[in-house]
KEGU-282312 format. One record per residue (C-alpha): residue number from 1; x, y, z. Coordinates in steps of 0.02 Angstrom, whole numbers, plus 32768, in hexadecimal, padded with zeros to 4 digits. Example, Ala and Ser with C-alpha at 12.3 -4.5 7.8 and 13.67 -1.06 7.14 Angstrom:
<rs>
> 1/8267/7F1F/8186
> 2/82AC/7FCB/8165
</rs>
This chain:
<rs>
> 1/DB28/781A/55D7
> 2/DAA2/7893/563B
> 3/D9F7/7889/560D
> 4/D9FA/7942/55A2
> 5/DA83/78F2/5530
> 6/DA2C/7867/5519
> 7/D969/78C9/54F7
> 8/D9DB/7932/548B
> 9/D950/79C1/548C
> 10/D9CF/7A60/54B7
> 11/D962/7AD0/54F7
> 12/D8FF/7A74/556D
> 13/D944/7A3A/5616
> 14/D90B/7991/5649
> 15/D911/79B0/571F
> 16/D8AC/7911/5758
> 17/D86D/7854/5700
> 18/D833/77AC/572E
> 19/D7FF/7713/56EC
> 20/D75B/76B5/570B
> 21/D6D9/7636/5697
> 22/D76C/7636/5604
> 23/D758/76E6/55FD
> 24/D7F3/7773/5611
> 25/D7AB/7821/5643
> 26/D80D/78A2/5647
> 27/D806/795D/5691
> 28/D864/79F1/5640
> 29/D864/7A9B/562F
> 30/D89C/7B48/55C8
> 31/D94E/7B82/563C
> 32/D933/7C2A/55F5
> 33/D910/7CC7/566B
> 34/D892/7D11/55D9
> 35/D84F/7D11/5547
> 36/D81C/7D6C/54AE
> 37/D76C/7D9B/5486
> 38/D74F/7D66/53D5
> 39/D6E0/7DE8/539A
> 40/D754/7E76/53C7
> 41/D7F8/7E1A/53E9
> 42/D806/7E8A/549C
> 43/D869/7E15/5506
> 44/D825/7E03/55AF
> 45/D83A/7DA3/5662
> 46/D7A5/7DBD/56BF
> 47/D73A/7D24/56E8
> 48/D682/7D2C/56C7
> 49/D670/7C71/56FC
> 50/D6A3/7BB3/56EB
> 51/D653/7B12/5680
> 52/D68E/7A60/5650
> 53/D696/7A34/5592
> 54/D683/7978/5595
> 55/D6E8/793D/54E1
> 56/D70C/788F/549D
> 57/D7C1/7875/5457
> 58/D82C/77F8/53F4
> 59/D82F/7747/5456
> 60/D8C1/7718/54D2
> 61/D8FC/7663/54BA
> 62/D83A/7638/547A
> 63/D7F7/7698/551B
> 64/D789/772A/54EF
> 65/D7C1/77D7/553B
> 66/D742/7855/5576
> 67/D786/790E/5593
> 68/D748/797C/5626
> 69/D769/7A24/55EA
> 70/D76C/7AA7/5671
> 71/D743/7B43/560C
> 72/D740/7BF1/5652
> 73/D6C3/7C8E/5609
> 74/D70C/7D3A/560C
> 75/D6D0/7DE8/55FE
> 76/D6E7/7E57/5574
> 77/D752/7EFA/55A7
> 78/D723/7F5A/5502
> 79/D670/7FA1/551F
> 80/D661/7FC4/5473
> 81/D65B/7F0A/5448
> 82/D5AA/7EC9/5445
> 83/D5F8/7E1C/548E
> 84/D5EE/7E3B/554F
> 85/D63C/7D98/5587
> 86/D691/7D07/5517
> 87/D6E5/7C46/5547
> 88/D79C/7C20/553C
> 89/D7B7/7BC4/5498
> 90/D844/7B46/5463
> 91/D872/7B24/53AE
> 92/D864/7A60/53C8
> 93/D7BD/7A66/53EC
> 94/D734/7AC4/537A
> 95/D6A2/7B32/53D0
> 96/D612/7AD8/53FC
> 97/D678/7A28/53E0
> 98/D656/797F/5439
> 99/D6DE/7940/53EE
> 100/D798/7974/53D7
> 101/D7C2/79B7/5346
> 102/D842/7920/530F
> 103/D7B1/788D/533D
> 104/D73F/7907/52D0
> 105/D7C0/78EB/5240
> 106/D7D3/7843/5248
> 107/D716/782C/525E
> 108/D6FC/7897/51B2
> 109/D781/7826/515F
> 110/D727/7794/5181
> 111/D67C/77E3/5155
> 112/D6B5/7810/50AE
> 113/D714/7773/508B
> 114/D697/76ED/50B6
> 115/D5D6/76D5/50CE
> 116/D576/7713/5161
> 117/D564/7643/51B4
> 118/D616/7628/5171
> 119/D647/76CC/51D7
> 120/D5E0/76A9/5267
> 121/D635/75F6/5282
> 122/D6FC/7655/5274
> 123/D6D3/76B6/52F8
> 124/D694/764C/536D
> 125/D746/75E5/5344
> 126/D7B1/7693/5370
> 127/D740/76AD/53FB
> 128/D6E3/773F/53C9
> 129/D647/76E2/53B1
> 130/D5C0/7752/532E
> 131/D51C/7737/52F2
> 132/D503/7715/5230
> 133/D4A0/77BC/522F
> 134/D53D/781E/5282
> 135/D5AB/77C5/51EF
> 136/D539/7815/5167
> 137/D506/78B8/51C9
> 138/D5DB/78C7/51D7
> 139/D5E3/78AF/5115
> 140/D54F/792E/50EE
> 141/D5AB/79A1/514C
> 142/D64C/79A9/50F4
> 143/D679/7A41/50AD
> 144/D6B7/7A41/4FFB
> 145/D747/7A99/4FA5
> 146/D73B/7B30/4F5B
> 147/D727/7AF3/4E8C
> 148/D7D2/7B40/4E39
> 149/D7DC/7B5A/4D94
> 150/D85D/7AD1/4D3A
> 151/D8EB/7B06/4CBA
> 152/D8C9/7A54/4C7F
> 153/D81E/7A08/4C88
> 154/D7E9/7953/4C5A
> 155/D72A/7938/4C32
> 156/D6D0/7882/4C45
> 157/D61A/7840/4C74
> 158/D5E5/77D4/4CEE
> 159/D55C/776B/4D1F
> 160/D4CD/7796/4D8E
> 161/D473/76ED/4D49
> 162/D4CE/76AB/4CBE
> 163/D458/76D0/4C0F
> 164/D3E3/7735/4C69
> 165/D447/77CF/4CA9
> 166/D4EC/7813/4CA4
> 167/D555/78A7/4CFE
> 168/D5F1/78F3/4CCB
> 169/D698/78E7/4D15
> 170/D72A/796E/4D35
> 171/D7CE/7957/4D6C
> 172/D86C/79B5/4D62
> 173/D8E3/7949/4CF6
> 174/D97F/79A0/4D47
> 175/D964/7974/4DFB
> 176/D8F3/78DC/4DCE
> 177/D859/7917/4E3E
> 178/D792/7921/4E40
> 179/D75F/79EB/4E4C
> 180/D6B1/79B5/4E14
> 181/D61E/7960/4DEF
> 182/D5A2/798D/4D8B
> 183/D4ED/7930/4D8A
> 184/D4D3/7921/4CD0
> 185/D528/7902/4C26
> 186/D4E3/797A/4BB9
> 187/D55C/7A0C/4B6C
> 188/D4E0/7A9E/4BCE
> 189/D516/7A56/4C7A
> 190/D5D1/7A65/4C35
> 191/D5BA/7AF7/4BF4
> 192/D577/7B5B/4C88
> 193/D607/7B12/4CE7
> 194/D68E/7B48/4C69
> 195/D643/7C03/4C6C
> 196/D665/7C10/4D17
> 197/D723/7BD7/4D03
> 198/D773/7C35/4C8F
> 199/D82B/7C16/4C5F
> 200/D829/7B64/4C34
> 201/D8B3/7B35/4BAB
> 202/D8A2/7A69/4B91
> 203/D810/7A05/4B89
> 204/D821/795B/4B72
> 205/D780/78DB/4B63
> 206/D743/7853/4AFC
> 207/D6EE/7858/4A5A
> 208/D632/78B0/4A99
> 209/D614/793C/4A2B
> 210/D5A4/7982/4AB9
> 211/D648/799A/4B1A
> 212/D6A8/79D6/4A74
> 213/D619/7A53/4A4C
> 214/D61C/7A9F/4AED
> 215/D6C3/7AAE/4B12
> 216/D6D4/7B00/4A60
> 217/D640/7B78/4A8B
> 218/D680/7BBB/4B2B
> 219/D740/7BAB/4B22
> 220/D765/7B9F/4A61
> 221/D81A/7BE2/4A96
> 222/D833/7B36/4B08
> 223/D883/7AA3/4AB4
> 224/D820/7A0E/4AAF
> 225/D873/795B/4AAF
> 226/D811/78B4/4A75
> 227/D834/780A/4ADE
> 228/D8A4/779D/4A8F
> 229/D84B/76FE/4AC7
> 230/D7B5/7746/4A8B
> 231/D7FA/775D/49ED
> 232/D832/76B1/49D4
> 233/D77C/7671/4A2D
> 234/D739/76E2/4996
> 235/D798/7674/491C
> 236/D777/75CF/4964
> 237/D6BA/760B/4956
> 238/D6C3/7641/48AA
> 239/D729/75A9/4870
> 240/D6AA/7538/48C7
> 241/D61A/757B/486E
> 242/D691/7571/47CF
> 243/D6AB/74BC/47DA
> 244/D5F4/749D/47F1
> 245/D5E1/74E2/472F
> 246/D65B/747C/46EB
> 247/D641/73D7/4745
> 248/D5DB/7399/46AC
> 249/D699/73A4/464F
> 250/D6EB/737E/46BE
> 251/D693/72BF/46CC
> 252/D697/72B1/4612
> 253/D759/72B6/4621
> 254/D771/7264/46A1
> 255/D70D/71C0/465B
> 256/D770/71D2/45C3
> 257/D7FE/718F/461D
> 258/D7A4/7124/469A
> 259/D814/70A1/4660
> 260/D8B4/70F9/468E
> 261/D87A/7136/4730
> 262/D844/707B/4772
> 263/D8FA/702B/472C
> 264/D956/70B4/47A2
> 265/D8D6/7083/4839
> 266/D8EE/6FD4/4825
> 267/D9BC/7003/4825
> 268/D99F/706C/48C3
> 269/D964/6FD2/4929
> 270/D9D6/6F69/48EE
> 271/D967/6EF7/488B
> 272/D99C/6EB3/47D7
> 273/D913/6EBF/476D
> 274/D8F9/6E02/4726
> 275/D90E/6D9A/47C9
> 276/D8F0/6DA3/488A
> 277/D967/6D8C/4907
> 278/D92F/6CDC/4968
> 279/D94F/6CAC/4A29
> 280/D9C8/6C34/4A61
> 281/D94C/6BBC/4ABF
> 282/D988/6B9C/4B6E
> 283/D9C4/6AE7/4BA6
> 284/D93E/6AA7/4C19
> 285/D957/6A66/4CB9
> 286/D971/69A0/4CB9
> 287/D942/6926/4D47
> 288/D9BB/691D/4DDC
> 289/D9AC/686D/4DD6
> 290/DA00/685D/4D36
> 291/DAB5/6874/4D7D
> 292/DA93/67F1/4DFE
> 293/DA4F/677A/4D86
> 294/DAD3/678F/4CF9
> 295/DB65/677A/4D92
> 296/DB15/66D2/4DD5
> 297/DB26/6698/4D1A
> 298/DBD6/66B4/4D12
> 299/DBF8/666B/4DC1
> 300/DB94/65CE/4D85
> 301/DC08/65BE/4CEC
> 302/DC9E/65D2/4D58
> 303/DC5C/6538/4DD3
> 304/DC3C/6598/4E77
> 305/DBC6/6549/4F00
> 306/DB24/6593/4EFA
> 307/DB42/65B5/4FBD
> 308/DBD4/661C/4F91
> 309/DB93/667F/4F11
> 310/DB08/66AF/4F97
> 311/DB75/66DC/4FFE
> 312/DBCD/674A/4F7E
> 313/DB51/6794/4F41
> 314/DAE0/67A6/4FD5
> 315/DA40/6753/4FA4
> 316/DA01/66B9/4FC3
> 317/DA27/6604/4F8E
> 318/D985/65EB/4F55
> 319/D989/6679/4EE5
> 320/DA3D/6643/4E8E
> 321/D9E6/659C/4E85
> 322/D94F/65FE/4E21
> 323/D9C1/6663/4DB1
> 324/DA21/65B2/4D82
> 325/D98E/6569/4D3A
> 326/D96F/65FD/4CCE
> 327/D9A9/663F/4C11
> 328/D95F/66EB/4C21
> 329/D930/6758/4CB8
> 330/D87E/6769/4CC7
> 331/D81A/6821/4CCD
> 332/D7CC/6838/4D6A
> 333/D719/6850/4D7D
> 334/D6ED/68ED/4DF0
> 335/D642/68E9/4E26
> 336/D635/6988/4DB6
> 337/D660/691B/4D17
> 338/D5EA/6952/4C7F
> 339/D5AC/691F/4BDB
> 340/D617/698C/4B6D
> 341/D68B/6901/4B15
> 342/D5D7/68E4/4AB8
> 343/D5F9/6985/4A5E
> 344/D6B3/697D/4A33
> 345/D691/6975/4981
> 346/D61C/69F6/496D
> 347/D68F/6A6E/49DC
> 348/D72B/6A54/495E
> 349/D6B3/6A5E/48DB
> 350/D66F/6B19/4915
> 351/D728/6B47/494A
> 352/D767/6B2C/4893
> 353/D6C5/6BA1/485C
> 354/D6A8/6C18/48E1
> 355/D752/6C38/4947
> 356/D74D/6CA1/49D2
> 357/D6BE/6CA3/49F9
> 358/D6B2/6C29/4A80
> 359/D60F/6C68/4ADE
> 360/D5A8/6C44/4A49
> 361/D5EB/6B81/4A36
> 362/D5B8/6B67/4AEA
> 363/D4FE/6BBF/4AEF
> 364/D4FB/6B43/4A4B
> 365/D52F/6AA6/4ABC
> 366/D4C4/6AE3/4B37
> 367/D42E/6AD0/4AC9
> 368/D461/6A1E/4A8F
> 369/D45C/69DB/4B2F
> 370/D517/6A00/4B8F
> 371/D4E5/6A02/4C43
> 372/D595/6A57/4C8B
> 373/D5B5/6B03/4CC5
> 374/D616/6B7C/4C51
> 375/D6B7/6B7B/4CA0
> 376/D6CA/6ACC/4C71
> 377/D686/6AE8/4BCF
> 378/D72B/6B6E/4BBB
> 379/D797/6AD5/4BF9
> 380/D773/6A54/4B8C
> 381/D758/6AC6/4AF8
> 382/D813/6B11/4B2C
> 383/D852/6A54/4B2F
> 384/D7F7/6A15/4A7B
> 385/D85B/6AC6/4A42
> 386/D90A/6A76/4A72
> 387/D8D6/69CF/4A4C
> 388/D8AA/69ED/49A5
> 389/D91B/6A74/496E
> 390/D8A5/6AF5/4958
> 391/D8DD/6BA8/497F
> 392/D84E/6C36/497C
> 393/D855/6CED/496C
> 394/D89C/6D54/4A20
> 395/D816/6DAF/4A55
> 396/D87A/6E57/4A7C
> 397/D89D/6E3A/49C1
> 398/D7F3/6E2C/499C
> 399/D7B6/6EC7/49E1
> 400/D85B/6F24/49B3
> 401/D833/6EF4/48F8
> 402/D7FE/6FB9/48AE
> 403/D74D/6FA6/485F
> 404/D72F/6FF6/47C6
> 405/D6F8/7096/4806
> 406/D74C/7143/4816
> 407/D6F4/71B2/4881
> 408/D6DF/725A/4829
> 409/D735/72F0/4895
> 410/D6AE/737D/48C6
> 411/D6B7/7429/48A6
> 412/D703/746E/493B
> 413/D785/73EC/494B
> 414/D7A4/7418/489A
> 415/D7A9/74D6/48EE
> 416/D83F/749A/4943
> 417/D893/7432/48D8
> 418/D895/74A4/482A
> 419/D912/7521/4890
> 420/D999/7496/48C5
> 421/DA26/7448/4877
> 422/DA08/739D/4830
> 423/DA87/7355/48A6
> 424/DA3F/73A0/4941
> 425/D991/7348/4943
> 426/D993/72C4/499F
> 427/D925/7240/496D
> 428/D961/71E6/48C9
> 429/D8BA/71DE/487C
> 430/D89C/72A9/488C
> 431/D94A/72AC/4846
> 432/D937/724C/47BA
> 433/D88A/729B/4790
> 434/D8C7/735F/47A3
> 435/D957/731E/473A
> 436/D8DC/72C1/46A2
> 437/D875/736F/46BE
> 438/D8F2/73FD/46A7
> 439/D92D/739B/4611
> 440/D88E/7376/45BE
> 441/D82F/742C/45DD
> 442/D894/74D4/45BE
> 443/D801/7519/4625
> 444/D831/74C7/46B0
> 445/D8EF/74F4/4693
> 446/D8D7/75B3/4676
> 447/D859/759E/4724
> 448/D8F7/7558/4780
> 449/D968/75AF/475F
> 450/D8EF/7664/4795
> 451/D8DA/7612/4844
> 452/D98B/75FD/4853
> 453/D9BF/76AB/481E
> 454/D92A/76E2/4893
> 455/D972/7684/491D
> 456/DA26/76B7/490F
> 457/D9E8/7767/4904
> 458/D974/774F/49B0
> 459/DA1B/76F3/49FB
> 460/DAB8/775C/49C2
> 461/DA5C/7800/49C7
> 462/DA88/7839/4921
> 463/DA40/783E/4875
> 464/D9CC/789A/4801
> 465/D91E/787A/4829
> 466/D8BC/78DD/47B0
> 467/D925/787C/473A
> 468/D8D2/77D1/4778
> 469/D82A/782F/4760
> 470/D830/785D/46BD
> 471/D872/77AD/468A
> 472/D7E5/7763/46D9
> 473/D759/77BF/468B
> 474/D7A3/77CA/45E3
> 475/D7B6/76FE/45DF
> 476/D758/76C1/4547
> 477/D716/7625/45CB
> 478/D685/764B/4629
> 479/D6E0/7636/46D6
> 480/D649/7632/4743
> 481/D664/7668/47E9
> 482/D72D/76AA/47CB
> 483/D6CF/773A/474F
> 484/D65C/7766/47E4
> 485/D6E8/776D/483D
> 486/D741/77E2/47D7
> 487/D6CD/785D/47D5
> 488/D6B6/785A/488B
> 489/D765/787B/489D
> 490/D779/7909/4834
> 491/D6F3/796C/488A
> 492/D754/794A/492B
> 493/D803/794F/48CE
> 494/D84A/79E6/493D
> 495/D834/797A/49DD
> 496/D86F/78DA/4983
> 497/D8FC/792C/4940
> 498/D930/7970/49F0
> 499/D91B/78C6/4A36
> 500/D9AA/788D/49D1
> 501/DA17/7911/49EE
> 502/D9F2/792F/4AAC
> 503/DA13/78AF/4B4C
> 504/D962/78E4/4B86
> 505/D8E3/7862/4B9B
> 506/D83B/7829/4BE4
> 507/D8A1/77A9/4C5B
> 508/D889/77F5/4CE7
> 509/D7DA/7837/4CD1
> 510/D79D/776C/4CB8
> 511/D7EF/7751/4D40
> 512/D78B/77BF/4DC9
> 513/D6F0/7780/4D58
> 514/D715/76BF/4DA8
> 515/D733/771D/4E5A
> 516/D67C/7767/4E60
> 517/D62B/76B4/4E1A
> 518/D680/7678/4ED1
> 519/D646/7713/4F2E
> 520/D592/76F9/4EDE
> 521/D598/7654/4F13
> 522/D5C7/767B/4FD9
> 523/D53F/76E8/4FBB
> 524/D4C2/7672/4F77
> 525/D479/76EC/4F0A
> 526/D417/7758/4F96
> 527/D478/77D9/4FC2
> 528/D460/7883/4F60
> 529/D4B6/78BE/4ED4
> 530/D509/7939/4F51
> 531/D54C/78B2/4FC3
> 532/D5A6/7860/4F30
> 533/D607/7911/4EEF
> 534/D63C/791E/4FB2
> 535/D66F/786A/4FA3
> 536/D6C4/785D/4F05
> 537/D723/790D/4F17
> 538/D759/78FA/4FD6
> 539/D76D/7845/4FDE
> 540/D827/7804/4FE4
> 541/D807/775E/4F8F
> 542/D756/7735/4F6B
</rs>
């Protein structure tokens, strides 16, 4: 492969390099014979004089690459043309440029995709090292789009500092793309853009009226289209503040069948209601001498020597001889040997009374005098257990055992649970309460089954929404919150009712709203408002 295949710059001829401190240089030049002037476009051949353009270019093999471009001036032939002499020009490098015109690109790509230290460190990795300030100067300098006018347009705001200020978002919902920012919330700043781009036909946004009111005021011809998830975040709002009003009822029926509810908790954890399950005490470990003993006893019976059965067994005579002489086999005192078969009687006593709880009895002993650590407090007290038959609560079964307590559900898990089917709720408890609930308070019932039908609506995209409304407001219940609702909805019910009907929807929108919180924070908040629209419009990812 030559060297011009490899630069892959067509119009420059690369007649001479070398190689020296890690650094390529290369010298080109233009083969042409003339040029054109580009004021007049009078093609001409004679030479006015000669410079070098000196140009940085894309890395070889992590080497940098420095371009010597021999350039050549020539005269004008037209003497009408007020430019007398003009330079040779190539349409991989820009007039003016240090830098070729595919480095520039990838430079700007980086500037608008990053910060300014994030940029600065990727170049010096590609080997086009550049100074923080280049990075941001490179973003300033972007140029931006020219704004187009959408066929269909979604509306969102953003946050500048979240509860303080706000801008407004616009993308086009059919290519899925940023054409602006706009540096506040407020309908006016809407407005003004919306008067200079006529032709719009679908809006779609969430529930601001600002939005609604301005759209309607500039465009009343465009169709507007409410967010779906909005609509159901408008219900879970309303039904929140709903359940808040009626908690007072809600706890009155629920402690009439307090009852009820602890019997099925105390069947969910597998707990009978008039005993405890008790642990199986564990066989304790017995002396390793035992087995020795007990076998010397029935080689005694059976008339072996005493030196045999040493040598049998592997001990010594003098031990067989020991063992003869006795009935039982003694315990053996460890030097840790403590004072706790004083309190035998008072430990079976406290075991019939107090059970499990095996701490207590030893801080007790403790106080009266036992002078041993805890863990052999646990022994014995385990061994007096399988001595004298006495079997104590399990622990596990202890703390598994439901108290008499059901914790009451708030109101905006109650938001979520009113609009599910009984068998889709997880937890028991919930069940078993929604069920008690829905049977005790038609209120509740009629409430149910509106989320559902609202839901269904929201999901399947069909379904008469006005309908809903006037149910809703005509209720003879109060309905706090869902009657709010209501009315909210039917001064929006054009957009509502297009949500259901249409595909449109804010999904999109909230999405480029999360891409500018991470541009904002490459940004750290100190670039201007300007920066960010060049940003979030020309930046790939974000």
């Amino acid at each position: 492969m030559r060297i011009n295949q490899l630069l892959n710059l067509p119009k420059i001829k690369i007649y001479k390099s070398h190689y020296r401190d890690s650094k390529l240089t290369l010298y080109g030049l233009i083969p042409l014979k003339g040029a054109r002037c580009p004021h007049c476009k009078v093609y001409s051949k004679q030479i006015h004089d000669r410079y070098e353009r000196h140009l940085n270019d894309l890395s070889v093999l992590e080497h940098p690459v420095h371009l010597i471009l021999r350039t050549r001036k020539f005269k004008c032939k037209n003497n009408g043309c007020p430019r007398k002499v003009f330079s040779e020009q190539t349409p991989e490098i820009s007039r003016y440029a240090r830098r070729t015109n595919r480095l520039d690109k990838i430079i700007d790509t980086i500037a608008l995709e990053t910060n300014a230290h994030q940029g600065k460190i990727i170049t010096k990795l590609v080997s086009v090292p550049l100074s923080r300030s280049t990075m941001l100067r490179k973003a300033h300098h972007s140029y931006l789009p020219t704004v187009y006018t959408p066929r269909v347009l979604g509306v969102d705001d953003w946050a500048f500092r979240k509860g303080v200020n706000y801008g407004t978002v616009l993308v086009d919902m059919e290519t899925s793309r940023v054409i602006d920012l706009l540096p506040s919330r407020e309908g006016s700043q809407l407005k003004k853009w919306l008067a200079k781009h006529p032709g719009i036909e679908i809006v779609t946004r969430d529930r601001a009226s600002s939005y609604a009111s301005a759209v309607k005021e500039i465009h009343p011809e465009a169709h507007q289209v409410a967010d779906r998830f909005h609509l159901l975040m408008n219900l879970s709002d309303a039904l929140t503040l709903y359940f808040k009003s009626v908690s007072g009822k809600i706890k009155t029926i629920l402690n009439t069948h307090k009852e009820k509810l602890l019997d099925h908790k105390r069947q969910q954890t597998d707990l009978p209601k008039t005993q405890i399950i008790v642990s199986q005490n564990k066989p304790l470990t017995t002396d390793p001498r035992q087995a020795v003993f007990q076998k010397v006893k029935e080689l005694q019976q059976q008339k072996y020597p005493a030196r045999k059965i040493a040598r049998e067994l592997g001990i010594s005579r003098n031990t067989v001889w020991t063992y003869s002489k006795l009935e039982h086999l003694p315990p053996r005192i460890h030097r840790n040997a403590t004072n706790i078969d004083l309190f035998t009687g008072f430990i079976v006593n406290e075991l019939q009374q107090k059970g499990y709880l095996i701490k207590e009895i030893i801080q007790k002993i403790k106080s009266l005098g036992y002078d041993g650590s805890q863990t052999q407090a646990y022994h014995h007290i385990n061994k007096i257990k399988q001595e004298k038959g006495i079997k104590t609560p399990d622990l596990r079964a202890v703390y598994n055992e439901p108290l008499a307590y059901i914790k009451p559900i708030s109101a905006t898990k109650m938001s979520m649970l009113i609009g599910e089917e009984l068998s889709q709720i997880k937890d028991s408890t919930q069940r078993k309460c929604m069920n008690i609930l829905l049977k005790e308070s038609r209120e509740l019932l009629i409430v149910s089954r509106l989320v559902k039908l609202f839901r269904a609506m929201i999901k399947n995209r069909k379904g008469n929404m006005k309908r809903w409304i006037d149910f809703v407001q005509k209720s003879r219940y109060k309905l706090s919150g869902l009657k709010s609702l209501a009315r909210g909805l039917k001064n929006d019910l054009a957009a509502v009712t297009n949500a259901i009907k249409w595909s449109w929807n804010n999904g999109p929108v909230e999405g480029h709203v999360n891409r500018i919180k991470n541009i904002k924070r490459q940004m750290y908040g100190r670039a201007s408002f300007e920066l960010l629209r060049k940003k979030v419009i020309l930046s790939q990812t974000g």
